[in-house]
ZAMARGU-4260 file (C-alpha; in steps of 0.2 Angstrom, whole numbers, plus 5000, padded with zeros to 4 digits):
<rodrens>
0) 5372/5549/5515 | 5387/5554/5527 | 5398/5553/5509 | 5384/5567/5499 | 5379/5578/5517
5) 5398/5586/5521 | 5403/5589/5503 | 5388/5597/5496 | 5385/5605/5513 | 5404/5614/5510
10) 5401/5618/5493 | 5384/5628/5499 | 5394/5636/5510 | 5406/5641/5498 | 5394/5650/5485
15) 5383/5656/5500 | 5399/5666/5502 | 5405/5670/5486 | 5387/5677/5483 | 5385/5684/5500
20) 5373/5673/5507 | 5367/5670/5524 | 5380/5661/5536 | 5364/5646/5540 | 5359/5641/5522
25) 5373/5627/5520 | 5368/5622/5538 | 5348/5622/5532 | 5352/5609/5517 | 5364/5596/5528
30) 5348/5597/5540 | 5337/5594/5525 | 5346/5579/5517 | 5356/5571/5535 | 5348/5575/5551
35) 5359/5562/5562 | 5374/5578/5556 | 5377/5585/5571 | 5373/5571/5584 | 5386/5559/5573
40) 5398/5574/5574 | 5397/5582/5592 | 5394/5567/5601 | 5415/5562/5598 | 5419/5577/5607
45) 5431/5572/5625 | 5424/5585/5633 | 5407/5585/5626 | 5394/5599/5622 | 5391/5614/5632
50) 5375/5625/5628 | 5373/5643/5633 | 5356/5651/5630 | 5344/5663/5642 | 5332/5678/5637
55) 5351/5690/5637 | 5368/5689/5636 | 5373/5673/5625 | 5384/5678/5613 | 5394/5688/5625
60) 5395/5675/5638 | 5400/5663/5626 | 5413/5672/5618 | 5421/5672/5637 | 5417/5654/5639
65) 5425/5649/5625 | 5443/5660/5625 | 5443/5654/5645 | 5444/5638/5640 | 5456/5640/5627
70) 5468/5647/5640 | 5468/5633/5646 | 5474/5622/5632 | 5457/5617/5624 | 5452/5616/5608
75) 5434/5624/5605 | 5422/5623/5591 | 5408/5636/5594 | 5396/5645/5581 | 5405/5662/5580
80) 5395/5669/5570 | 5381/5668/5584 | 5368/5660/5570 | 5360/5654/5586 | 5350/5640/5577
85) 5351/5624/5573 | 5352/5625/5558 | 5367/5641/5562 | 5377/5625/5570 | 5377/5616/5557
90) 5382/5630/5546 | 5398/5632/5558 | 5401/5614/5559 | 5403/5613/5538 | 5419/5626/5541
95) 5427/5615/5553 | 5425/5598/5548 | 5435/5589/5535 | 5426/5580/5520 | 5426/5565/5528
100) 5415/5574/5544 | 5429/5574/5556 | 5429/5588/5570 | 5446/5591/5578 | 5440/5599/5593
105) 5439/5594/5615 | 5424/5603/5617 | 5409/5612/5610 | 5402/5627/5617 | 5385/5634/5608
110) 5376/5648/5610 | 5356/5643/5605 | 5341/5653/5606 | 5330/5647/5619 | 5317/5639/5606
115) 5329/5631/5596 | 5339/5623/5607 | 5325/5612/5614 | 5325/5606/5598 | 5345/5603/5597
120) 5346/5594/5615 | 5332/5582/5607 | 5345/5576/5595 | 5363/5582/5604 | 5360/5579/5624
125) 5374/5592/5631 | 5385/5588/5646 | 5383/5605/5651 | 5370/5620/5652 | 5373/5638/5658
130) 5358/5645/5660 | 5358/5665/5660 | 5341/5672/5665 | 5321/5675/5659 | 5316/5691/5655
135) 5301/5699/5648 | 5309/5708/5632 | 5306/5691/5624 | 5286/5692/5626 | 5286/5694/5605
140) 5293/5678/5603 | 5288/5664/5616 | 5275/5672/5625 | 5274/5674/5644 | 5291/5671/5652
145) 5285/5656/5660 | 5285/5649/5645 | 5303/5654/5642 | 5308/5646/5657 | 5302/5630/5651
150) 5311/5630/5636 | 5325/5633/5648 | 5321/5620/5661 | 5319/5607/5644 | 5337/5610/5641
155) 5344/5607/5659 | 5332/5590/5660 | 5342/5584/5644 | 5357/5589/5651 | 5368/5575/5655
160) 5381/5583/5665 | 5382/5600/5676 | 5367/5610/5672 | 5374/5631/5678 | 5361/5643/5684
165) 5358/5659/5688 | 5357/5660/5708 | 5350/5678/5707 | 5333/5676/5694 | 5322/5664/5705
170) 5313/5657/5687 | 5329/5652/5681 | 5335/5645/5698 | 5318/5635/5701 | 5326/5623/5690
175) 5336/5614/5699 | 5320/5611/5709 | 5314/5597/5697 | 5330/5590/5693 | 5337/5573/5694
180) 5353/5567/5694 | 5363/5583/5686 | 5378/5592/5694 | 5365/5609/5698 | 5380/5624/5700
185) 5376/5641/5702 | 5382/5660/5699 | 5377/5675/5710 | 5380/5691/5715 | 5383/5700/5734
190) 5369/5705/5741 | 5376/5723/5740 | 5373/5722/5719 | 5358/5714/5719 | 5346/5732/5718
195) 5360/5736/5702 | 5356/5719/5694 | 5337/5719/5694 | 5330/5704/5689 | 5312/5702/5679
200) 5301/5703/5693 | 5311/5715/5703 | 5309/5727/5690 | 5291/5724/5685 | 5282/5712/5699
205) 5272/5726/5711 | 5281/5723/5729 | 5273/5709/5740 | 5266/5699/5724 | 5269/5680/5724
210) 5279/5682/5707 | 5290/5691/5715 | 5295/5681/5732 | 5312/5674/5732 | 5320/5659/5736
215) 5315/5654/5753 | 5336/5648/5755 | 5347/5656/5744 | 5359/5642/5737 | 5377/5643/5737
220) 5388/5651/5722 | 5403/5641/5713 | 5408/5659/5710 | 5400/5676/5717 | 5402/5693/5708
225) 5408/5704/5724 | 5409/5719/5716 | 5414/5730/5701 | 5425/5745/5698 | 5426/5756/5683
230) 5439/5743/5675 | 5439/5732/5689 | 5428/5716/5696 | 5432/5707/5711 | 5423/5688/5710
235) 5423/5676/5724 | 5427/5657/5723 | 5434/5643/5731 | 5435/5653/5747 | 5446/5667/5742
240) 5442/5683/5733 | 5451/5690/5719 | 5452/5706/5707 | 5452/5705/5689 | 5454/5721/5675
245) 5438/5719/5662 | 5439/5726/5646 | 5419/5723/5645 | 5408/5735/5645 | 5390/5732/5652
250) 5388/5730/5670 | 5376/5716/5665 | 5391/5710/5656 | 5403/5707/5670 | 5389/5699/5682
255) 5389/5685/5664 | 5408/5685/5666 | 5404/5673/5685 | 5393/5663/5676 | 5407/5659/5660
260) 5418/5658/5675 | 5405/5643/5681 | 5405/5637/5667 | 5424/5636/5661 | 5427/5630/5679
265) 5415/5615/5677 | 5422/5611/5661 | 5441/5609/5666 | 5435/5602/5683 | 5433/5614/5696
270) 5448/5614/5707 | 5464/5619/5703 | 5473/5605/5700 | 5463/5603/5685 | 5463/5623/5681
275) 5476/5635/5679 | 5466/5649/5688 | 5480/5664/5684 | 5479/5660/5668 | 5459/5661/5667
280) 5460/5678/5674 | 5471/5683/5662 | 5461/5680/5649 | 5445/5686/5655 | 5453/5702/5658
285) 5457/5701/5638 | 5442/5697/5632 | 5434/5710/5619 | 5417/5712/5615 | 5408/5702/5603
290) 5406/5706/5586 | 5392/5723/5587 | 5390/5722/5605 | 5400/5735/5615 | 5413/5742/5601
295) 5417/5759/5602 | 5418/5767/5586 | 5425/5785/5583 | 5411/5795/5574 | 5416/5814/5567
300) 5428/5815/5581 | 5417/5807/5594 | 5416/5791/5601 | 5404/5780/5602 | 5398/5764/5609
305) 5386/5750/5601 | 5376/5743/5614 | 5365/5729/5605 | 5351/5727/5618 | 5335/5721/5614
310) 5328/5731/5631 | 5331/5749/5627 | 5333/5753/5646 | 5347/5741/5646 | 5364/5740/5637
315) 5379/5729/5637 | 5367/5712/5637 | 5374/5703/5625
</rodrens>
């Protein structure tokens, strides 16, 4: 089946596009007709798989993850179109492998919805996780957030590696309470940002409900969002703190830059022997929105900028 799959998938892709198709019909049909596509093809990977998924912010916080880690010589394969499906994976696998169903590439890192994912760490167990945050815009789709967070604790159990977490959203951080044998890792914020980056149940819980307790010890962070400027963020790690320009826009989107800092760090191995960490600020300062969120567009003579948010009284989460 491996000689029919790749083929056939890359000529679906090919008319897909010509006739301007979807980007995860090619990946729907190499599902259909070779399920074992993507284990056989990610599981090659030196460095592994790294999936990124949450309530908000994925796509952005993947683009960051991924061009950090180029900085530092890697060679990424990620689904930019941010088909966040299985099925979208395999869509973005068909452009990047040869015919025989190669992938040249050190490292995978995959934005998935929360849903689907479950599914893809069935079949492709990730090294890593990053785990973003639960919030209650998604009740149309998975129902009560709990729920949500159980898709998000079924990712981190099939994590093989370092599972990354949100320090500051106590469903998210709960994870780590039931996990065994994983590298847990963490992102936060000073405490002097916490009342600008509201989680779920600061925003909705009604003060002294057991919903919305914290933690009763508040975890270490492998890197701490200190504070933020205009341009500016200044992010703590490794015992010093440093300040770094941000082309982002989105406050929501500079508290996700700590946690593709996490991740990025995780991935090239922490300290800096193994990471060039000059170099990885330079390149999160040069990260551009992705593709619909945060561009600014000039409209009549006035500027504009897209915010895609699927919480009105939010912009810049994804």
């Amino acid at each position: 089946m491996l000689y029919i799959s790749v083929p056939l998938g890359k000529l679906v892709r090919r008319v897909s596009r010509l006739r301007g198709g979807g980007s995860a019909l090619p990946g729907l049909v190499v599902e259909k007709i070779d399920p074992g596509f993507m284990q056989r093809t990610l599981t090659t990977l030196p460095h592994g798989v790294a999936v990124v998924s949450g309530t908000n912010g994925k796509t952005t916080t993947t683009k960051m993850v991924v061009e950090l880690l180029e900085s530092q010589g890697l060679k990424v394969f990620t689904n930019r179109t941010g088909s966040n499906f299985t099925r979208g994976v395999a869509a973005a696998l068909l452009g990047e492998v040869d015919w025989r169903g190669r992938l040249s590439a050190d490292v995978a890192v995959l934005e998935l919805d929360e849903a689907h994912a479950t599914h893809f760490v069935n079949r492709v167990p990730p090294r890593y996780s990053l785990l973003l945050n639960v919030l209650r815009d998604q009740l149309d789709r998975f129902g009560e957030i709990d729920n949500t967070a159980q898709l998000l604790q079924h990712i981190a159990d099939k994590t093989t590696g370092t599972v990354v977490l949100n320090r500051e959203d106590p469903r998210v951080a709960r994870i780590a309470e039931t996990l065994t044998g994983q590298d847990v890792q963490y992102f936060g914020l000073d405490d002097s940002l916490l009342s600008t980056f509201p989680n779920d149940d600061d925003m909705r819980a009604a003060p002294g409900s057991p919903a919305s307790a914290a933690l009763p010890h508040k975890p270490a962070a492998d890197v701490v969002l200190r504070k933020v400027g205009p341009d500016t963020a200044d992010f703590e790690y490794d015992g010093a703190t440093v300040t770094t320009a941000m082309k982002l826009r989105g406050v929501y989107n500079i508290f996700n830059a700590a946690a593709a800092l996490t991740l990025a760090r995780s991935i090239c191995g922490g300290g800096a022997a193994t990471a060039d960490h000059a170099t990885l600020l330079t390149a999160l300062s040069q990260v551009e929105p992705a593709f619909g969120r945060g561009e600014s567009l000039t409209v009549d003579g006035q500027p504009w900028t897209w915010c895609w948010s699927r919480t009105p009284a939010v912009s810049g989460w994804d």
